[in-house]
C-alpha positions in Angstrom: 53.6 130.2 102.2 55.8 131.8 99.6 54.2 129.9 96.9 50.8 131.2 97.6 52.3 135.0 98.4 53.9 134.5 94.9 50.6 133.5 93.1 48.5 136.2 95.0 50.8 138.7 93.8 50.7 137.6 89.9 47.0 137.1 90.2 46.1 140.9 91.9 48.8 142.8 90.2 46.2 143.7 87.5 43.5 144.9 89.5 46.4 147.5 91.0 47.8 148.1 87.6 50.7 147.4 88.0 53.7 145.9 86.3 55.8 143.5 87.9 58.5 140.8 86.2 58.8 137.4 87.1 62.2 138.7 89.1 60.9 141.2 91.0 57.8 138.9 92.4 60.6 136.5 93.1 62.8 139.5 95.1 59.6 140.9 96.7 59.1 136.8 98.2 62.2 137.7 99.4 61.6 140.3 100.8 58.3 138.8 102.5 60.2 135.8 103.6 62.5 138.4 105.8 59.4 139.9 107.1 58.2 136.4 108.5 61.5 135.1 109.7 61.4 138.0 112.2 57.7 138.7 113.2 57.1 136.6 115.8 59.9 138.6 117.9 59.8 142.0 116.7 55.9 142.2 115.7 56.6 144.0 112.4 53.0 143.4 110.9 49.7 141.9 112.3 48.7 138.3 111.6 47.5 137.6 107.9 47.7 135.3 105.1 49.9 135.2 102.3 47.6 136.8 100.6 46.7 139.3 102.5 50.3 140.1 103.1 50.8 140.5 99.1 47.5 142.7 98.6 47.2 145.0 101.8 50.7 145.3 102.1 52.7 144.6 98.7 50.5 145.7 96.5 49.0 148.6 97.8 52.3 150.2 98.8 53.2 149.9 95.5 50.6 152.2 93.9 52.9 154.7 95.7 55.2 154.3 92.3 52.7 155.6 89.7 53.3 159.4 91.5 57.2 159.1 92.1 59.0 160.0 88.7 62.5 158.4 87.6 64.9 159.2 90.3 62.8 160.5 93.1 63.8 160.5 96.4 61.3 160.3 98.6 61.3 159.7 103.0 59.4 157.0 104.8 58.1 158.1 108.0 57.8 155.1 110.8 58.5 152.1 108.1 58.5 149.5 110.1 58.9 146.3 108.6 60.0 148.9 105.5 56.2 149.5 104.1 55.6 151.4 101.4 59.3 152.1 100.9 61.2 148.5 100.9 58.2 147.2 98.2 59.1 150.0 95.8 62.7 150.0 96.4 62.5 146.8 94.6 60.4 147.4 92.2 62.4 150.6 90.5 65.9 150.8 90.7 65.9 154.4 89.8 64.5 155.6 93.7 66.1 156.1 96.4 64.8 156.5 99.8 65.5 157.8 103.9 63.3 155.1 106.0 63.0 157.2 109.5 62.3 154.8 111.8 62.4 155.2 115.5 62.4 152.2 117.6 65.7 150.6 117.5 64.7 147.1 117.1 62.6 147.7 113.9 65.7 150.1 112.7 68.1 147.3 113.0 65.7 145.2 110.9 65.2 147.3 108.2 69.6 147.5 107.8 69.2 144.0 107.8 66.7 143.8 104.9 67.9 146.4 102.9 71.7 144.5 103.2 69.8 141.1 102.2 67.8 142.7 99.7 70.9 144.4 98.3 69.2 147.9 98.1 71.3 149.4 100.6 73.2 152.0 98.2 69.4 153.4 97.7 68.1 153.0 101.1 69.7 155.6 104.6 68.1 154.3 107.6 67.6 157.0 110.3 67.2 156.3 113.9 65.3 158.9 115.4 61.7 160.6 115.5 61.1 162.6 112.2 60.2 165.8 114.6 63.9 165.1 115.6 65.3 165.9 113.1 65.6 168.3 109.5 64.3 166.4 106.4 66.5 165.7 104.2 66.8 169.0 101.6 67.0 166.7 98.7 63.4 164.7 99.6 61.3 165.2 96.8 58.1 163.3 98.5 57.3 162.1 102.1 54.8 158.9 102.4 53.7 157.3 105.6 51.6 154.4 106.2 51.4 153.3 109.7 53.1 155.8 112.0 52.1 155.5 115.5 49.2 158.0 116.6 49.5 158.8 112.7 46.3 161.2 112.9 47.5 162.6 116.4 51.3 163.6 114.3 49.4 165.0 111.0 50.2 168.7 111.8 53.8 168.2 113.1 54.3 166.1 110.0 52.9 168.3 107.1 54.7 171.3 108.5 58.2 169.1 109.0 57.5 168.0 105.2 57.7 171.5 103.6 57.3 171.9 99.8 57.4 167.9 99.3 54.9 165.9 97.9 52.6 164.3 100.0 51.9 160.2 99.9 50.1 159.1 102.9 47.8 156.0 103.4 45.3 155.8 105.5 41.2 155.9 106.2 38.4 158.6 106.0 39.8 160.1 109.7 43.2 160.5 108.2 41.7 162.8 105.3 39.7 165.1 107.6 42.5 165.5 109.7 44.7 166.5 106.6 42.2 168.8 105.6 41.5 170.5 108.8 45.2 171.4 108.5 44.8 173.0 105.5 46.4 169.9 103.2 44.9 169.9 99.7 44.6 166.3 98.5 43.5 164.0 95.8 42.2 160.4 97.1 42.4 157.4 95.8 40.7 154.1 96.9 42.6 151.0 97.1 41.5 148.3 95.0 39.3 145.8 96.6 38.9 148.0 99.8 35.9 151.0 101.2 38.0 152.6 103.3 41.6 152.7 102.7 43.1 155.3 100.7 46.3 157.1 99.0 46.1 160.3 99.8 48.3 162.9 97.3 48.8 166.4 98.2 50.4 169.2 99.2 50.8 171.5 102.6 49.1 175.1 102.4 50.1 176.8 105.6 46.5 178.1 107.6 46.2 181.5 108.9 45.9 180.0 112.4 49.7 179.0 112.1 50.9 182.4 111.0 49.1 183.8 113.9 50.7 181.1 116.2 54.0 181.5 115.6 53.8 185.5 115.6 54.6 186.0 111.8 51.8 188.5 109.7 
């Protein structure tokens, strides 16, 4: 299985345009190796192939690095099994990264990875919802890929993400949602796909906020 997440990785990475050494394909394997050692307990991604695993989630988390400069720092909202952030922590030495992550179980995997992957000088796992707590003041960019109820959290999450730069993935419902709370947003369709996009942009505050919270 590693063999064919390796040559599924080499093969795409064009068609994502991206550039990836021989030793980072081998540390993302890695990486993908962890992920399957400790799926069937803590259900950290659905079922797929190798392949699938290295385009829906390798790959296409890492078109996240062609909008983070050298040495961003950006937060991961609801990582999981460490998607987008784990990919691209690997990829670029220069990031670093605060993977806000919830559920305990998937918190303790994620310190696990990022100890095996030997990232964790870049990498602060936070245990706790994002509403929780402040983000961090030096977060430069806040990306999210599969956040529970994502669509349900949109306004919470915009507002908690202030000035930063906005990386989210997700489908056509996902835009109108940020849009109906007055994000303004590039997309941009992932390779091989019709309906799953990166979507870049930035929180404007509505009047219907100003009015909520009392301020003119």
């Amino acid at each position: 299985m590693r063999e064919e997440f390796i040559n599924a990785i080499k093969s795409k990475r064009d068609a994502f345009r991206l550039e990836l050494s021989d030793e980072t394909v081998d540390r993302l394997a890695d990486y993908y190796d962890l992920v399957q050692e400790h799926n069937p307990i803590l259900h950290l991604v659905g079922p797929c192939s190798p392949e699938e695993f290295a385009t829906r989630h390798i790959l296409e988390s890492l078109t996240l690095l062609n909008h983070l400069p050298e040495g961003a720092r950006f937060a991961d909202i609801g990582p999981g099994a460490g998607l987008p952030s784990i990919p691209c922590l690997i990829a670029r030495e220069d990031l670093r990264a605060v993977l806000i992550e919830s559920k305990e179980k998937k918190s303790a995997f994620l310190l696990t990875a990022i100890q095996a992957l030997k990232i964790e000088e870049r990498a602060e796992i936070v245990t706790r919802q994002f509403s929780e707590i402040k983000k961090p003041i030096e977060v430069q960019f806040v990306t999210c890929r599969a956040l529970d109820k994502f669509t349900e959290k949109i306004r919470a999450l915009t507002k908690w993400s202030g000035k930063s730069t906005l990386l989210f993935f997700g489908g056509p419902t996902l835009g109108y949602e940020m849009r109906k709370f007055g994000v303004k947003f590039k997309e941009l369709l992932m390779p091989a796909s019709e309906r799953r996009f990166l979507f870049v942009g930035s929180y404007t505050p509505l009047a219907q906020d100003h009015r909520s919270t009392g301020r003119r």
